[in-house]
N, C-alpha and C positions, 0 to 999 in steps of 0.2 A: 294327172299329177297326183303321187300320192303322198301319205300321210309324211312323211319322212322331208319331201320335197319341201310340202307348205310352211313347214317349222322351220325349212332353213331360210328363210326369209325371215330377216333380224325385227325387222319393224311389226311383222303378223306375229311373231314369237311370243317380242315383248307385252302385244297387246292381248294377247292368249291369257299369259302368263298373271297377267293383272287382274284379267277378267277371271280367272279362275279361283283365285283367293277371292276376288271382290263376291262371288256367286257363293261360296264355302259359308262365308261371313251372313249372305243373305239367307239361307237357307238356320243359319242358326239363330238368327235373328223374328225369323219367322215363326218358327216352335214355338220359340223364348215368349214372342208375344204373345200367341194364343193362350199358352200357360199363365204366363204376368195377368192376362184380364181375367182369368178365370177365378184365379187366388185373389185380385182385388175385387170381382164383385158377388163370386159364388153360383154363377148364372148360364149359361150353357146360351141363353140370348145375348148377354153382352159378348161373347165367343163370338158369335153370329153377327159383333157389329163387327170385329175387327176384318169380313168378308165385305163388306160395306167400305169400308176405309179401301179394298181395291176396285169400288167401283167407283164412288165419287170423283177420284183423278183423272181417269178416262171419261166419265162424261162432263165435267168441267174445264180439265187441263187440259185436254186434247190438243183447242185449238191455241193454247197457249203455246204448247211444245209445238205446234206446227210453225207458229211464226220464231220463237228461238232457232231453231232447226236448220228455217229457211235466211236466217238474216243471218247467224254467229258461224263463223269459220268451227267446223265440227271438233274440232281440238278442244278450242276452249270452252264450247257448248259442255264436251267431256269433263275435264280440269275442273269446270266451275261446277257441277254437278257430283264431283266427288266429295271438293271439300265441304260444300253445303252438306250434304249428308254426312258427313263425319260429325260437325256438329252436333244434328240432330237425332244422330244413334247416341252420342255422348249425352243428350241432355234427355233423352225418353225416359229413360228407368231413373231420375235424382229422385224424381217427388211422384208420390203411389197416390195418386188418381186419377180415374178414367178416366177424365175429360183430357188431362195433361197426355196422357198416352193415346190416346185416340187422336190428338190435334198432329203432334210431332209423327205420329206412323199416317197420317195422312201427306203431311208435307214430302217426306221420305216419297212414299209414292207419285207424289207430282213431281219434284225434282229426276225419280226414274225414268216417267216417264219421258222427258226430256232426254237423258242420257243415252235410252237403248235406241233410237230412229239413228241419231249421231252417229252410233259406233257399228249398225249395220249398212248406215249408208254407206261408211269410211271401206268397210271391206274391200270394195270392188278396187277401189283406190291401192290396198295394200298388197294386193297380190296382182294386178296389170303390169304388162311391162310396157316399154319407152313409148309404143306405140297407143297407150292406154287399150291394151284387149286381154281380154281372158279369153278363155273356152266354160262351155254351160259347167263343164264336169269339174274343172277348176273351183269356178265358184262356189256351185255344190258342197264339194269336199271341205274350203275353207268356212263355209255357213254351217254343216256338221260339225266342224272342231269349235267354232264359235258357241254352238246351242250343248255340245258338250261338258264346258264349262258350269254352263247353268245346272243339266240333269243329271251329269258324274257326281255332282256335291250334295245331293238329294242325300243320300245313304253315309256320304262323309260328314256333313254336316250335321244330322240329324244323332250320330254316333258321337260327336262331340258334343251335342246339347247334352246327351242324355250322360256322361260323362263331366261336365261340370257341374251341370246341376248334382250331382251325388258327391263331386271332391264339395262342393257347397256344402252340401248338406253336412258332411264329414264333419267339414270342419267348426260348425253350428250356426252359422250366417242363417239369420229368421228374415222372415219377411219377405220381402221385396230388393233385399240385400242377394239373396240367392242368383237373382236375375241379372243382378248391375255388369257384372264379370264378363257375362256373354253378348251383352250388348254393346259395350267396350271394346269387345273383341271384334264386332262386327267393324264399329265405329273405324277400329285399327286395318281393317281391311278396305273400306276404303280408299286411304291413306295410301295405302301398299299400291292399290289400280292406279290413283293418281300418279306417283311416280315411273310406273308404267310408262303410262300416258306421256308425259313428259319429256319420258325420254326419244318419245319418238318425234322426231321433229318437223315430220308433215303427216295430216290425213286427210287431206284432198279440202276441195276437188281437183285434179290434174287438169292441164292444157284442157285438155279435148272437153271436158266435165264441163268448165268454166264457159269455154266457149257454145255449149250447149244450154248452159244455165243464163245467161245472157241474151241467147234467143228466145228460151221459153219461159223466161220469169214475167214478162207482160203477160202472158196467155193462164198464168196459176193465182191471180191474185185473190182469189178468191179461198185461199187459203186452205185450212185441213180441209172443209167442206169442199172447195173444191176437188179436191183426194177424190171423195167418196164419189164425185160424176166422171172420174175416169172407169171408162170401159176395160180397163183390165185390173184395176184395184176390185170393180163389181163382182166380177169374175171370182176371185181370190177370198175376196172378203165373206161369201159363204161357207166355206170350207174351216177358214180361221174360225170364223162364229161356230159352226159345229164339234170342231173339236173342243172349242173352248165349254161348250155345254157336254160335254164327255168327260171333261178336266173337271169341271167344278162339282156334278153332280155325284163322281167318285171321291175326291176331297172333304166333301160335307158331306157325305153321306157312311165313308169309309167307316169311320170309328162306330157308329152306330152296328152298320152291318155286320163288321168281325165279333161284335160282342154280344148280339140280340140274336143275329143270322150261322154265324157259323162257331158261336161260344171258344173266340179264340184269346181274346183279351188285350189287352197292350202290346203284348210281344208279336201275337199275329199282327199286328196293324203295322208296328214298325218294321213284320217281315215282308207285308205288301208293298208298302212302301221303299224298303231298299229293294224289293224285284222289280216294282216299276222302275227304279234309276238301272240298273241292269240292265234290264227289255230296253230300256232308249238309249243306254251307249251300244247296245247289240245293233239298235237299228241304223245308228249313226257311221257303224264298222258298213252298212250295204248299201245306204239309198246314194251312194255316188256312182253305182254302176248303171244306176236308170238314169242318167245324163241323157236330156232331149226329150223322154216323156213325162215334163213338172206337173203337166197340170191333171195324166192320168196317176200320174204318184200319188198326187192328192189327193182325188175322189178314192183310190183304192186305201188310204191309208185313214179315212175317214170312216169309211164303209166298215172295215175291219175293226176298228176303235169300237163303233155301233153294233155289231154283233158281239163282240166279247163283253162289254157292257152286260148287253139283252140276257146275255147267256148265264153271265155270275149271278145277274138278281136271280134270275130264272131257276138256277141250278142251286145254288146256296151251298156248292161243296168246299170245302178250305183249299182240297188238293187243287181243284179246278182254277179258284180266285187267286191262288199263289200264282201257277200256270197263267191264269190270262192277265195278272197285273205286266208280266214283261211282254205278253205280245201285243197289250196295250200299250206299254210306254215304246214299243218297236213303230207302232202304227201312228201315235198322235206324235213321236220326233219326225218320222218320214214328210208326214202330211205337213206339218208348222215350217220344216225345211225346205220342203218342197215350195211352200207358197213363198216363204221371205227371197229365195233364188229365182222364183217366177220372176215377181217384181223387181229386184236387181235387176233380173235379165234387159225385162220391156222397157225400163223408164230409165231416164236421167236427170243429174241436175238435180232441179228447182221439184220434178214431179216426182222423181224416186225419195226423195226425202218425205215429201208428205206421204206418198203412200205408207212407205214404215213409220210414219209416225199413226195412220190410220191403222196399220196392221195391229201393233202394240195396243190402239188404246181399244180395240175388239176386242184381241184377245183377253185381255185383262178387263172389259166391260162384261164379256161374255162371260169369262171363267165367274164372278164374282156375283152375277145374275143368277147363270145356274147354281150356284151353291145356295145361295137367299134362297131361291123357289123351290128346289129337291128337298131342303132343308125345314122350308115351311110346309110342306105337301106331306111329308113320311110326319109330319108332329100331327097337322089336322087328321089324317087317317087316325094315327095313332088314338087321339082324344078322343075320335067316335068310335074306337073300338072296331075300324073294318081294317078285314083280311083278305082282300082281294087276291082271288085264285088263291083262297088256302096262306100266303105269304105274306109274311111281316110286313110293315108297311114300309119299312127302309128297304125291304127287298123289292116287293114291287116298283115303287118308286124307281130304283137304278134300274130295273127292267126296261119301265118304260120310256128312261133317259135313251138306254140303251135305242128301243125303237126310234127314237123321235131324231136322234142323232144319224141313224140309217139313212133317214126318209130324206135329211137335209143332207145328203150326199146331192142328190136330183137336181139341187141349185147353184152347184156345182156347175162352172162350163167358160171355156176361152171366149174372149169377147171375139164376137163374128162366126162363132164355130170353129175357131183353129187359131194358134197357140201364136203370140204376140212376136213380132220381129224383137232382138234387142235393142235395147237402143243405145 
């Protein structure tokens, strides 16, 4: 089924539709606050807590959003996750200090993480038909247009930051007033998903879901942590964790690189970064013709992410890092898709909800780990003055992200040697 088919499906539309303003908003909201903490504290460390703030919710909330998840009909798990965070987008930026902006973008993140497990569990729900079945390729294609949302608004978003902040500027708003507008706007896009949401008047679980969640909810009570002892979340969950040390160490390390390593400046950095959103809607346009081999998608979308890494520290050319930021975001959308359809595929119920909420809170422990540690590793270099192999320390550094991301391909692997029944 392709792209044309899954859209006309009123209910997957509307909730596209939501999610993609709601991602537009997150993505400007994200800029906004790295900025905001930078102008309130002058610190390049305090920048580095606001990386902190997406790790804390994943190793605290986790198992919070596992039992929401698993007890709150997914709808409203949604609904109530929207409006909360509208809220607390509206009240981040009133009053300029750290502590206040750090507490409110931590709760933001816990409340997400709640949200996202919900709304990929509901997928399989919004595109089955009477008999509750898909096909893998199905799924696939609907998990691409869903993570599209997220990475198409990378380069849209990031073009509207940098766009209000200057009508800002224009217009002479000092301060901390610069920021309010965009966070508002985020706030506002919330608001917009909820109604979304809303309007759709079921997302599962259907018959067959229910009666499946009914048999195995005594067998999961063990909650998120129980997630983590299923044999095909283990599977999956290395791959997540590897990209996600690919994602982070390029993110924290990014701005240093373009400006120390390839003396490009701000404008390259914002050029990397809209060619990664690029490279991941290109790869989002192919990885539904590999329907059936998820979990070699994965290691191979991994592997490739770890060589272009290795290659840009290694190499330090602009042409090259322009070039491999899209067949890096081609390789880390492939791989993250590839895993969130695995788990769709194998699990139901009561266990496919925890696995996505274990998938999420990886990724988003992994992404925010790596960035802390490539970030403290390129400064300790840096203060002792070593150039390993001749290279900057923020280049080495992503070099060796690059290998270390390769190696965790190898942990990589279907529970039993071969690829999970659906279930």
């Amino acid at each position: 089924m392709g792209l044309k088919e899954q859209l006309s499906r009123r209910d997957f539309r509307r909730l596209i539709a939501g999610q993609t303003v709601s991602s537009f908003g997150d993505w400007m909201g994200t800029l906004a606050l790295m900025y905001f903490v930078l102008e309130l504290s002058g610190s390049t460390t305090a920048v580095g807590g606001v990386l902190v703030l997406r790790l804390l919710p994943s190793a605290v909330g986790a198992p919070l959003a596992a039992r929401v998840v698993t007890r709150w009909r997914r709808r409203s798990v949604m609904l109530w996750s929207d409006m909360i965070r509208t809220g607390m987008a509206f009240a981040l930026p009133l009053v300029p200090w750290l502590w206040w902006v750090y507490v409110w973008a931590f709760l933001i993140e816990v409340v997400g993480l709640m949200f996202l497990p919900a709304r990929d569990a509901a997928i399989p729900f919004l595109i089955e038909d009477e008999e509750d079945e898909h096909d893998t390729g199905t799924l696939e294609m609907a998990n691409g247009i869903t993570m599209a949302t997220s990475y198409g608004m990378i380069p849209i978003g990031a073009g509207a930051f940098g766009l209000l902040l200057w009508l800002s500027n224009t217009a002479g708003w000092e301060g901390h007033w610069r920021y309010v507008v965009v966070f508002w706007l985020n706030a506002a896009t919330y608001v917009v998903s909820y109604f979304a949401i809303r309007s759709i008047p079921d997302l599962g679980p259907g018959p067959v879901e229910r009666r499946r969640m009914e048999h195995s909810e005594r067998e999961v009570q063990g909650g998120f942590f129980r997630a983590l002892r299923l044999p095909v979340v283990r599977g999956v969950l290395p791959g997540v964790a590897v990209v996600a040390l690919g994602l982070g160490a390029l993110f924290s390390l990014g701005v240093v690189f373009v400006r120390n390593t390839l003396s490009a400046g701000p404008v390259g950095f914002g050029a990397l970064v809209v060619l990664f959103g690029v490279g991941a809607l290109a790869g989002l346009l192919l990885i539904h013709r590999k329907a059936g081999r998820l979990m070699t998608q994965i290691k191979v979308g991994t592997a490739v992410q770890g060589l272009v890494i290795a290659s840009m520290g290694a190499v330090g050319s602009i042409a090259w890092s322009l070039a491999g930021a899209m067949v890096f975001g081609a390789a880390a959308t492939s791989a993250l898709v590839g895993g969130i359809t695995y788990l769709q595929e194998s699990l139901s119920g009561v266990e496919r909800n925890l696995a996505l909420t274990a998938f999420h809170a990886v990724l988003r422990f992994g992404l925010a780990l790596a960035a802390l540690v490539s970030g403290a590793a390129a400064d300790l270099l840096k203060e002792a003055g070593a150039s390993p192999f001749g290279l900057e320390p923020g280049q080495f550094v992503l070099a060796v992200s690059g290998v270390v991301v390769l190696a965790g391909t190898f942990l990589i692997r279907p529970p039993g040697g071969a690829r999970a029944s659906p279930g």
